[in-house]
C-alpha positions as CSV (number, residue, x, y, z in Angstrom):
1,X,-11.3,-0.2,74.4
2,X,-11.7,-3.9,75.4
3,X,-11.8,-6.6,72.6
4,X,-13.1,-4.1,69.7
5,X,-14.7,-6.3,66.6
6,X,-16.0,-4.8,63.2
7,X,-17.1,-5.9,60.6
8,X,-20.0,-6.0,57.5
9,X,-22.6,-9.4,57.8
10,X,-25.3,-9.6,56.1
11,X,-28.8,-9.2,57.6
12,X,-32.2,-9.3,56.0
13,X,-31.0,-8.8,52.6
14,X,-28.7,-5.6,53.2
15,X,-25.5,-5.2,54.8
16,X,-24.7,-4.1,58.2
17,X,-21.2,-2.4,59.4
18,X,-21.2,-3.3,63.4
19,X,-18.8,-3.0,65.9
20,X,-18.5,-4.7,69.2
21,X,-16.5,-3.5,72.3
22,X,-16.2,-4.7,76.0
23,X,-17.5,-7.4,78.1
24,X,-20.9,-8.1,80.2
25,X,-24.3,-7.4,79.5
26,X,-24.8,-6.6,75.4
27,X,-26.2,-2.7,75.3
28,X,-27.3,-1.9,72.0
29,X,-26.9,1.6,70.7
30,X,-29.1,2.9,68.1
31,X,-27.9,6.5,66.3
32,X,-30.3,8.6,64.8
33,X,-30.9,11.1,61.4
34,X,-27.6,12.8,59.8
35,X,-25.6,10.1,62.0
36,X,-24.1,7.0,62.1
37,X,-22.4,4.4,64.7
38,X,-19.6,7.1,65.3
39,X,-21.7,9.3,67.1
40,X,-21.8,6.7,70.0
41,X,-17.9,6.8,70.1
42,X,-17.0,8.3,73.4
43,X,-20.2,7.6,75.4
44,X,-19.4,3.5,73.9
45,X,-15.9,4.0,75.4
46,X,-17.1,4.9,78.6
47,X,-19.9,2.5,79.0
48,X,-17.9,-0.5,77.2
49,X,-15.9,-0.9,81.0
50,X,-19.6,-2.2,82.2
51,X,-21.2,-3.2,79.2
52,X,-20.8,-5.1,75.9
53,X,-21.6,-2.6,74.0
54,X,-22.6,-3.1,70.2
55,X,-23.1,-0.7,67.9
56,X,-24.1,-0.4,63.9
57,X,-24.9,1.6,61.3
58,X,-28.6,1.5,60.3
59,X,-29.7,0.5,56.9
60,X,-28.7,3.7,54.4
61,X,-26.0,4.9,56.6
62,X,-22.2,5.0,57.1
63,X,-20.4,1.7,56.0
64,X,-24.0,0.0,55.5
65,X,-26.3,-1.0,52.2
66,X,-28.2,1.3,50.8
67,X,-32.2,1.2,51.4
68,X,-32.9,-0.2,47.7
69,X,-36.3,-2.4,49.1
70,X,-38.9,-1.9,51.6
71,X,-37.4,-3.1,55.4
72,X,-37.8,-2.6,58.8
73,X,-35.6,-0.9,61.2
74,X,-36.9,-3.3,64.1
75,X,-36.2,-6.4,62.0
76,X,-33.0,-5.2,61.2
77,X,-32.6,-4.8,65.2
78,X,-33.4,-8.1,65.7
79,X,-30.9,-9.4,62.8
80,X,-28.2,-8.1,64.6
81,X,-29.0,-9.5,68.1
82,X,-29.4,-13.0,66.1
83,X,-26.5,-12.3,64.3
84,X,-24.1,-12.0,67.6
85,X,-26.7,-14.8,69.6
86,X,-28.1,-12.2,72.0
87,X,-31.3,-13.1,73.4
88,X,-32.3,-9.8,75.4
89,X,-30.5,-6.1,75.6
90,X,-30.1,-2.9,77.1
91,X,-30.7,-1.0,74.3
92,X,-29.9,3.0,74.3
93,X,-30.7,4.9,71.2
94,X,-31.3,8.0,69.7
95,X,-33.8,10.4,67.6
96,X,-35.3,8.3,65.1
97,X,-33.4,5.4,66.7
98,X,-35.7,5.4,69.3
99,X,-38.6,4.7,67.2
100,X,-36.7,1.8,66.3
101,X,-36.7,0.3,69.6
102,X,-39.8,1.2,70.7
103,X,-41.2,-0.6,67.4
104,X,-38.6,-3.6,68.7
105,X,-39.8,-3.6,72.2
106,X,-43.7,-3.7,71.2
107,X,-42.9,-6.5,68.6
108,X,-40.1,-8.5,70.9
109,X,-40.6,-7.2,74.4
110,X,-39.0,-10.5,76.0
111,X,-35.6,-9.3,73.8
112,X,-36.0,-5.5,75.9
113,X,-34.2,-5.3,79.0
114,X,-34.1,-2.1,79.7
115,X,-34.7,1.4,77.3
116,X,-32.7,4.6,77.0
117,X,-34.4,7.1,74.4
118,X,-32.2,10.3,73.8
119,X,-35.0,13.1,72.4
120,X,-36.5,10.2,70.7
121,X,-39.3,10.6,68.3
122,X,-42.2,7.8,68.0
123,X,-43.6,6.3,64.9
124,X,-47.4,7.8,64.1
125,X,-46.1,11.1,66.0
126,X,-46.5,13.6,63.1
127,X,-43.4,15.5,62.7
128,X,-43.8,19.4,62.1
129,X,-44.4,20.4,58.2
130,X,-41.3,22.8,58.6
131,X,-39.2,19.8,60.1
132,X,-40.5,18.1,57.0
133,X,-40.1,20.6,54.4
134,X,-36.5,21.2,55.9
135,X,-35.8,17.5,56.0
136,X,-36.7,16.7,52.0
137,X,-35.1,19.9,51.2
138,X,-32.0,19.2,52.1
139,X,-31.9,15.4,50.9
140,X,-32.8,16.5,47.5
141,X,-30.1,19.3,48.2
142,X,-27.4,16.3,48.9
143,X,-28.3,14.3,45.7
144,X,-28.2,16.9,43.6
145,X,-24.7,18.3,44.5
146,X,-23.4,15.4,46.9
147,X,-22.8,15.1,50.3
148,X,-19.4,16.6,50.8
149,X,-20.9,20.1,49.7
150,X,-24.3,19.6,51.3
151,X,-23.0,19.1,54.7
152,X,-21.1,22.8,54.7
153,X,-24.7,24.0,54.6
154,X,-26.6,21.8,56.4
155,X,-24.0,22.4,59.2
156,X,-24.6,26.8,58.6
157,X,-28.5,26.3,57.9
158,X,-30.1,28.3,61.3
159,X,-33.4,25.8,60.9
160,X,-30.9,23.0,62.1
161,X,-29.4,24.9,64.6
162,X,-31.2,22.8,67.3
163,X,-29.3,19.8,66.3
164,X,-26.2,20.9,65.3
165,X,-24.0,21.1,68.8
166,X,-22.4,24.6,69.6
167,X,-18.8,23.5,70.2
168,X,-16.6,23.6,67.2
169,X,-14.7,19.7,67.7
170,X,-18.4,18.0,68.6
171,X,-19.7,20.2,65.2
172,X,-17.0,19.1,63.1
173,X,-17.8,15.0,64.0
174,X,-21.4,15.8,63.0
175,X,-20.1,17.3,59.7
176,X,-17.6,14.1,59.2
177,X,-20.7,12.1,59.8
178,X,-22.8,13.7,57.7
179,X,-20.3,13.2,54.6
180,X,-19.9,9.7,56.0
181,X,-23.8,9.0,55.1
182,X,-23.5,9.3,51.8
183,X,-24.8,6.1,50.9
184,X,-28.2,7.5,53.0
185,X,-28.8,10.1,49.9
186,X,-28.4,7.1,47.0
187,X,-31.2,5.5,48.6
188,X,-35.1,5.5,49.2
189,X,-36.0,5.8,52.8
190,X,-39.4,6.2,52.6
191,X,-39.4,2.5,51.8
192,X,-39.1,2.0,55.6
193,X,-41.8,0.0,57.1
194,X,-42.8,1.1,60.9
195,X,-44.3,-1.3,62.9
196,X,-48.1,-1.5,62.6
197,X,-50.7,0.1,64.3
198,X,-48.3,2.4,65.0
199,X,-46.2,2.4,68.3
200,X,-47.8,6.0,69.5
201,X,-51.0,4.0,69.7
202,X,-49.4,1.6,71.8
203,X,-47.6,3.1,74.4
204,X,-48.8,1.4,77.2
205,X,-47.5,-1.7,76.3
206,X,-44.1,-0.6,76.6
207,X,-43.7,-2.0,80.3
208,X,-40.1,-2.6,80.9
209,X,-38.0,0.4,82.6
210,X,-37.5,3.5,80.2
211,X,-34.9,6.1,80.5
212,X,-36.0,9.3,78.9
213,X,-33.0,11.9,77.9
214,X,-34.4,15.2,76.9
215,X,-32.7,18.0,75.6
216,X,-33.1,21.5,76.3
217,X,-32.2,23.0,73.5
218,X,-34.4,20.6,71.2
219,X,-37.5,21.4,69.2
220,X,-40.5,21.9,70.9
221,X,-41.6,19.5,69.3
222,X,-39.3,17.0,70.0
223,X,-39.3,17.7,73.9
224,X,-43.3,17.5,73.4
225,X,-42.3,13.9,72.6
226,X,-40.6,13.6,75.5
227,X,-43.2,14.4,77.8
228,X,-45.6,12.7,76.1
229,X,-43.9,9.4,76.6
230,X,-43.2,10.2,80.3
231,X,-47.2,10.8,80.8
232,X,-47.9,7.3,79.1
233,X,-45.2,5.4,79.3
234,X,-45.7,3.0,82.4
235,X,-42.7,2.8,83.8
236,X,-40.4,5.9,82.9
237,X,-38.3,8.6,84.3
238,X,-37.3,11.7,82.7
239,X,-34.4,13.3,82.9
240,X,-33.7,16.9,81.4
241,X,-30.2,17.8,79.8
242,X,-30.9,21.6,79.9
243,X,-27.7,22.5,77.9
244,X,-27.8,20.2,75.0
245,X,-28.9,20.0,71.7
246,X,-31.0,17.2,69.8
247,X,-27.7,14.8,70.3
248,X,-26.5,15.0,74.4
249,X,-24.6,11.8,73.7
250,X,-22.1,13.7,71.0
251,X,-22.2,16.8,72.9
252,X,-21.9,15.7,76.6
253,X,-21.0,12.4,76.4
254,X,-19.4,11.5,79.6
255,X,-22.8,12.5,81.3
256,X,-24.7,10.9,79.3
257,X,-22.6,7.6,80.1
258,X,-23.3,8.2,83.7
259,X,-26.6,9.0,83.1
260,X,-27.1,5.4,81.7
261,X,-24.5,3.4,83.8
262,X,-26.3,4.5,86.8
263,X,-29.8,3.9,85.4
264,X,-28.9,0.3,83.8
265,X,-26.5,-0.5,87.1
């Protein structure tokens, strides 16, 4: 890795772990649910000999604060592209991550180079009531008898099976993770803060190019989303990887590096 830097710095109130590796233009990576900055590692590795590629863990996750106040995950985006003087990315992100930067992109588009959403959802998108019921269940699961325990049955639970990757190494880094985010369970997410009206209502102002990742082994629902931002999204392209789970970044990582090289290049 070229010229790795980490660190915590405050932003908005909270703080932020980040880590910055290689040289050119800054892509930002944005993780998603039952992750942190970690699950970027190899893909990061790969796309840090083109890019300068910064990553951090979102408010309630990994080394970060605790969500202890009502925020924004697209403010906290922008605090970390002040924080580092960055006055437009690449940004690639995942799952609820690209929420986030499609909230960013509608409420700082000139700060939007170019998008790359992994199954991303969309804030105002209504997720499933089993998805929901599944979700609470097992954060109230991970507060009541901690994380370390709680992750040995998320990681078995056949609901999650969709999300959880099929080889043992790439299952065993989601596990890690998901111990990791134990600060995520001390916390009150629903004090998040979407941009308003919601981005779902808004699509068509997302102009600049958009990379769409889907899985094939995702939730309907989530490659409903998918489609749905192809068909109204203005300028998007789709691409399907067919044997992937919710996270193709952790589980095929050196294609989704290509993928993104080649799309950003």
């Amino acid at each position: 890795m070229t010229g790795m830097k980490s660190g915590k710095y405050e932003v908005n109130g909270t703080t932020l772990y980040v880590e910055v590796q290689g040289e050119g233009l800054p892509l930002l990576m944005l993780h998603g649910g039952y992750c942190n900055l970690r699950v970027w590692d190899e893909a990061a590795k790969v796309l840090s000999r083109s890019f300068q590629v910064i990553r951090f863990d979102h408010r309630g996750y990994g080394k970060s604060g605790a969500i202890t106040e009502p925020f924004s995950y697209y403010e906290d985006i922008k605090g970390i592209l002040d924080l580092f003087e960055v006055p437009s990315a690449d940004i690639a992100a995942s799952s609820f991550g690209g929420a986030a930067a499609l909230d960013f992109a509608l409420a700082y588009p000139d700060r939007v180079r170019r998008l790359v959403l992994s199954a991303p959802s969309v804030y105002g998108s209504r997720y499933p009531l089993r998805l929901t019921i599944a979700g609470m269940l097992d954060f109230l699961r991970a507060r009541r008898i901690g994380a370390e325990k709680a992750a040995e049955k998320f990681i078995r639970n056949r609901y999650w099976r969709y999300l959880v990757p099929a080889k043992a190494d790439k299952r065993d880094m989601l596990k890690r993770m998901y111990k990791d985010n134990s600060v995520f369970f001390t916390g009150t997410p629903s004090l998040h803060q979407p941009l308003q009206p919601h981005a779902v209502n808004r699509l068509e102002q997302v102009t600049m190019p958009v990379l769409l990742i889907e899985a094939g082994r995702d939730l309907p629902y989530n490659r409903g989303v998918c489609t749905m931002l192809n068909d109204r999204l203005p300028n998007s392209v789709l691409r399907l990887m067919e044997d992937s789970g919710h996270y193709p970044h952790l589980e095929y990582p050196a294609e989704f590096a290509a993928l993104t090289a080649d799309f950003l290049a």
